[in-house]
Each structure stands twice: as structure tokens, then as C-alpha cells.
C-alpha positions in Angstrom: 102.1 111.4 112.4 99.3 111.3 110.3 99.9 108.7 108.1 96.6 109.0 105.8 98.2 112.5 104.4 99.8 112.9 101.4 101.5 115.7 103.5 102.9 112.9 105.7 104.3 110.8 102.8 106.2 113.6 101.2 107.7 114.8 104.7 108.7 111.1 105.6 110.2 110.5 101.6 112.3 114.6 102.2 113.6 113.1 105.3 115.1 110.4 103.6 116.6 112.6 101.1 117.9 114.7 103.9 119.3 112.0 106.0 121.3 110.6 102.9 122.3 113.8 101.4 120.4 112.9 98.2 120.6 116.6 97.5 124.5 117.1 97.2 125.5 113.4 96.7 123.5 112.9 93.3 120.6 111.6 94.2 118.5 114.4 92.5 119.7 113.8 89.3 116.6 113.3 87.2 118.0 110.8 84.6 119.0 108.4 87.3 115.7 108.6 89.0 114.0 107.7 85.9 116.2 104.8 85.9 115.0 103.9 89.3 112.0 104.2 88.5 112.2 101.7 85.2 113.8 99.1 87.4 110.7 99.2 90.1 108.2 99.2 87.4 110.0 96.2 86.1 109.8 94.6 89.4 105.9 95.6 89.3 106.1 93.5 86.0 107.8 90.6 87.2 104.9 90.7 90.7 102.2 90.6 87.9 103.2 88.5 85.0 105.5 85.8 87.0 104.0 86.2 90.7 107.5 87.0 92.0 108.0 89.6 95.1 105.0 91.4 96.9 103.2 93.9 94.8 102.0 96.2 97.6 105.7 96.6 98.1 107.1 97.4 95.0 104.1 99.8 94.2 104.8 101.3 97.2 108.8 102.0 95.8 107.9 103.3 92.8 105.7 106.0 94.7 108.3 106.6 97.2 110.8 107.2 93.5 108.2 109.1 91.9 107.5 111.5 95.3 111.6 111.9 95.7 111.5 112.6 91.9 109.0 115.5 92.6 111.0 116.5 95.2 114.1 116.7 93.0 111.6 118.2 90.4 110.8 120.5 92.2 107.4 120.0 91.2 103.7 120.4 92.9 103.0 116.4 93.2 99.4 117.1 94.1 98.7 119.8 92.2 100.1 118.1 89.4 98.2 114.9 90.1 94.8 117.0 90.6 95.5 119.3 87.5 96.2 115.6 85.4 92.4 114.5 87.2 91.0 117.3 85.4 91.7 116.7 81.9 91.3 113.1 82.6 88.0 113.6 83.7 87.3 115.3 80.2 88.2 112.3 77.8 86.3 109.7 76.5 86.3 106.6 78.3 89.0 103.9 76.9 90.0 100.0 77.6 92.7 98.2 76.8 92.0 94.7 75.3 93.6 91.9 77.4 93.8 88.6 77.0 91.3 87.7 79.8 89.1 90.2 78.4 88.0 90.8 74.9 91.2 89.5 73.2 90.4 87.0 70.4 93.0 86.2 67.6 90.5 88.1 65.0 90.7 91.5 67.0 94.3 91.1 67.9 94.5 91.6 64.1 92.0 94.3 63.9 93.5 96.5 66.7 93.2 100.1 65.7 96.9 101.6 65.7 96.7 103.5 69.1 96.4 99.8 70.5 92.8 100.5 72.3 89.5 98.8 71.6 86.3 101.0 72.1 84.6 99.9 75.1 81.3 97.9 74.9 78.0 100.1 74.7 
């Protein structure tokens, strides 16, 4: 198997769903997926902010959620992904102040409302 293929991932993450009947047993349903997914991006969280569990691993759930939702979805993953690349690629660059970064109590105040400071010229 050729595990560098998106192709690959998506085959391994279908046989799961087919193994467990994800199909007929719920495990399509779309509002509990995006639970799932909330609860591994929480577990991201708690990897990042309070250096609990291994981040590698819960990034890797939350892509194995989000390829099973796209399979549920019935929805072009890739195409999707390079589709989102292209207007992405269009937009102006933009960073997000953090705390280790260019966050001072004066620009915390002075935060512009969509939450983004320009980035430096």
C-alpha cells in the first residue's frame, strides 16, 4: 500500500466504515460527526495549551473524522481541498496576534473587530 496517497488514506478510513457498518448503524449522520470532530479538536486544544496527549495523534483523528465525514458527505475531499487552495491563494495575506508574538496590552485593545492584525511590511 502506498501510504504517501491521499488515495490510500481514504481507502484505509472507507474500510473502516465498512468493517463497522458506519453506513447503516449511524455512523454517517453528519451532526454526530461534527460532534466528533469538536471533541478531537478539543483534545488538539488540551495537546497545545496544557501539553496533555500526543498532538501528531489527535491531529491524525480529526483527519481520519474529517475524511469519514467526506465520505458520509459524499463530498470530493481533494477537490474540495484544491478548489479551497485556489481562493486561498487569491487573498491578502493575514496573521493572527498571539501572545508570543505581537500581542501587547495596547493592541489587544486596539484589535480591529475581525480579530486580525495586518501583518508587518
Amino acid at each position: 500500500m502506498d501510504t504517501n496517497s491521499y488515495n490510500a488514506m481514504l481507502a484505509a478510513v472507507q474500510a473502516f466504515h465498512d468493517k463497522h457498518d458506519f453506513e447503516n448503524k449511524g455512523g454517517h449522520d453528519l451532526a454526530w460527526r461534527v460532534a466528533l470532530m469538536a471533541e478531537e479538536l478539543g483534545e488538539i486544544s488540551a495537546c497545545v495549551t496544557k501539553g496533555k496527549g500526543v498532538l501528531s495523534e489527535e491531529c491524525a483523528d480529526l483527519l481520519i473524522l474529517l475524511m469519514g465525514t467526506a465520505i458520509a458527505g459524499n463530498i470530493d475531499l481533494q477537490q474540495a481541498f484544491w478548489d479551497k487552495m485556489k481562493k486561498l491563494e487569491t487573498r491578502q495575506a493575514r496573521m493572527i496576534a498571539t501572545a508570543s508574538s505581537t500581542m501587547t496590552p495596547t493592541n489587544i485593545l486596539n484589535l480591529p473587530k475581525n480579530g486580525f492584525l495586518s501583518p508587518a511590511a
